[in-house]
C-alpha positions as CSV (number, residue, x, y, z in Angstrom):
1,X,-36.7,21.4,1.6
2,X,-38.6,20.3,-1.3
3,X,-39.7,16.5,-2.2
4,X,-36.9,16.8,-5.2
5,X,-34.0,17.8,-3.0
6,X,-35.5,15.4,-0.1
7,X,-35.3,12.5,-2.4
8,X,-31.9,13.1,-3.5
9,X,-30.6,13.2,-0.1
10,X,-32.1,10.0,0.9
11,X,-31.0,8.4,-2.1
12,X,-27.5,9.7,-1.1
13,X,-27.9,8.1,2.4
14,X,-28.2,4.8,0.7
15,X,-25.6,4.1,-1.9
16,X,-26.5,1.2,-3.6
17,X,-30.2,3.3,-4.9
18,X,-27.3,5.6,-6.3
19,X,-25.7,2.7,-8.4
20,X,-29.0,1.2,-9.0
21,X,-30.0,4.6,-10.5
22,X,-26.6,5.4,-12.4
23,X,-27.2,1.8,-13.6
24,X,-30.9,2.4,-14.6
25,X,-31.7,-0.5,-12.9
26,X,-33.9,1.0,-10.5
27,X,-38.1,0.3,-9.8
28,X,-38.9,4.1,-9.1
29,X,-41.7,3.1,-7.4
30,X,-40.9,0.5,-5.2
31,X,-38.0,3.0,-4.4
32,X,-40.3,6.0,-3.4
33,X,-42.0,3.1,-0.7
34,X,-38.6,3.0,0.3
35,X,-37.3,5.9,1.1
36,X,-38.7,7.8,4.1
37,X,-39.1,10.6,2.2
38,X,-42.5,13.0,3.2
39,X,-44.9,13.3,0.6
40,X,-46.9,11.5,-1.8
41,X,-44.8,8.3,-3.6
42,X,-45.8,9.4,-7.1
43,X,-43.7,12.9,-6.3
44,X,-40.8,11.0,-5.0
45,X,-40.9,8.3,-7.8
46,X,-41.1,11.4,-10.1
47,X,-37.9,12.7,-8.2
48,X,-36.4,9.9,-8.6
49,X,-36.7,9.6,-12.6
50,X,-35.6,13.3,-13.1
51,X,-32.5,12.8,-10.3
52,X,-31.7,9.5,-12.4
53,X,-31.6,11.6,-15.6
54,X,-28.8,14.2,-14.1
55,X,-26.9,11.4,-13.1
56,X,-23.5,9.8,-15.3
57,X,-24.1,7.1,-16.4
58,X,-23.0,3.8,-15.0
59,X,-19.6,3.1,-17.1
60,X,-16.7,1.3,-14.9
61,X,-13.3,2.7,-16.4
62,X,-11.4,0.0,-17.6
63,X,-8.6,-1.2,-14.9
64,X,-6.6,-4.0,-14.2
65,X,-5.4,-5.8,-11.1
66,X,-3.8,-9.1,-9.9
67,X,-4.7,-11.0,-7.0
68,X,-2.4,-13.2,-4.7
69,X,-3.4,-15.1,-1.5
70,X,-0.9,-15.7,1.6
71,X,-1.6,-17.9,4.1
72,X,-0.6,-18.1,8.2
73,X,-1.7,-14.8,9.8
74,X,-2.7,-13.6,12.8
75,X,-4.8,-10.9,14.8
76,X,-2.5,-9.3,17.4
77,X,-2.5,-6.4,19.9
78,X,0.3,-3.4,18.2
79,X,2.0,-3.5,21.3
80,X,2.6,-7.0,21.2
81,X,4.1,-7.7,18.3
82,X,7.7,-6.7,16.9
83,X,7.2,-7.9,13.3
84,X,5.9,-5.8,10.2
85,X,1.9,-6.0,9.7
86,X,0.4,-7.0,6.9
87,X,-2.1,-4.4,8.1
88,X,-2.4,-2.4,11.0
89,X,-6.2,-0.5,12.3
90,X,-5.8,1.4,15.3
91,X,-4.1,-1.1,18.2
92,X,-4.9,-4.4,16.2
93,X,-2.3,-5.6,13.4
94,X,-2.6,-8.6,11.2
95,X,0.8,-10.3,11.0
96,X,2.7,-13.6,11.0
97,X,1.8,-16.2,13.5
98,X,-1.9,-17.5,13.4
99,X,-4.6,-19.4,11.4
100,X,-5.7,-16.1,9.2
101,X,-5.3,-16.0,5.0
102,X,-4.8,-12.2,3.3
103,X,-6.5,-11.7,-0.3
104,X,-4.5,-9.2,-2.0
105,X,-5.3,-7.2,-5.0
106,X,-2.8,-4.5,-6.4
107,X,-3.7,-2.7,-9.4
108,X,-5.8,-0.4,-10.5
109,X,-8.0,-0.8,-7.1
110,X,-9.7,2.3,-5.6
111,X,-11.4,3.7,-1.9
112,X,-14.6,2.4,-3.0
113,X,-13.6,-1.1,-4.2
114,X,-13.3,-2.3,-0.5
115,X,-17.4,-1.6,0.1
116,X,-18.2,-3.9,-2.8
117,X,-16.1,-6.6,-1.9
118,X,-17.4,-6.5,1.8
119,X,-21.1,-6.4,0.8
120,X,-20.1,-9.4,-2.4
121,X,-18.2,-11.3,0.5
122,X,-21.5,-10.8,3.3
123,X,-23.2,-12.1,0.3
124,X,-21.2,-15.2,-0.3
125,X,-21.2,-16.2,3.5
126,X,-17.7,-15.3,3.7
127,X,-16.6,-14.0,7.1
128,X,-14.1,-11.2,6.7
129,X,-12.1,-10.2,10.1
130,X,-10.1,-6.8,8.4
131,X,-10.9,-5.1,4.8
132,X,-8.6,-2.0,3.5
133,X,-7.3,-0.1,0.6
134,X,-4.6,1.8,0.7
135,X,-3.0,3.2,-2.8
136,X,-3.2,0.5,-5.8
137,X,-3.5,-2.6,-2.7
138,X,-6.7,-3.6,-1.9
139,X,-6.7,-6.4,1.1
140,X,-9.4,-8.8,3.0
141,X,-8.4,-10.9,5.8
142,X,-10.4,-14.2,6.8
143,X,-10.0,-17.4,8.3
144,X,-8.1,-20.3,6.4
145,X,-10.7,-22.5,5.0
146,X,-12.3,-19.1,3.1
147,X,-9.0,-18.6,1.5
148,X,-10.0,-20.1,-1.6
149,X,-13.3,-19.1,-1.8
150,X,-12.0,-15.1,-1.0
151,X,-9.6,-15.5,-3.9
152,X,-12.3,-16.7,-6.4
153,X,-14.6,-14.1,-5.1
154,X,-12.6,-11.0,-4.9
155,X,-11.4,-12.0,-8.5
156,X,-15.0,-12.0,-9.6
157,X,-15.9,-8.7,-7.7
158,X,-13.1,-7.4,-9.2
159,X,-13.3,-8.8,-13.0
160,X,-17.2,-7.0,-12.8
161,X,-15.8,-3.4,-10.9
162,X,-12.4,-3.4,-13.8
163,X,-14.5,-4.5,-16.5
């Protein structure tokens, strides 16, 4: 494999290099130290610059999508429950009954929303206990007190991602 296609598969290992090089906000260098990618970090930085020129540019399609909040939820075995969830991952649903708030957005959401918002929400300290998208919903659940704080953030994350 050569240094060029080596470089482009790490970078695809680690998405946010991807965005950062779609973006053009990327330090080529400190990238090539990065990467565990054999060979001399003046080839790899090259690599980088000439993978970075193949790439589309970063443009976020213009989108729109509301975002509603509802509070008393709970974590719950599928077995034991008889209501409708919220959500449901494997034998875990969230549903009525417990001390949990949901941040919805519907819209114009998509599959790789939800990865932003997790990594925006680890960054914010907030501590997430589901995260899904499904069709135009996109849905984080965490503990009461981050209600309001998970509202104002998702809003954010999604007011830069629907820009």
């Amino acid at each position: 494999m050569s240094t060029a296609e080596a470089t482009r598969d790490a970078v695809r290992s680690q998405p946010f290099l991807l965005h950062a090089l779609r973006a053009g906000v990327l330090n080529y260098t400190a990238a090539a130290s990065f990467l565990e990618v054999e060979g001399e970090n003046d080839a790899v930085a090259t690599a980088l610059r000439r993978f970075a020129e193949e790439l589309p540019a970063y443009e976020p399609a213009s989108r729109d999508a509301r975002v509603t909040m509802k509070s008393g939820l709970g974590l719950q075995d599928a077995a034991e429950t008889d209501s409708d969830p919220l959500l449901q991952a494997g034998g875990t649903v969230v549903t009525d009954g417990g001390s949990l708030t949901a941040v919805l957005a519907t819209g114009a959401v998509k599959p790789a929303d939800v990865g932003t918002v997790c990594a925006r929400f680890d960054a914010e300290a907030i501590d997430l206990h589901a995260a899904a998208v499904a069709g135009e919903s996109l849905v984080v659940v965490v503990g009461r007190r981050d209600g309001p704080p998970a509202v104002q953030t998702l809003e954010d994350v999604l007011a830069d991602l629907l820009a």
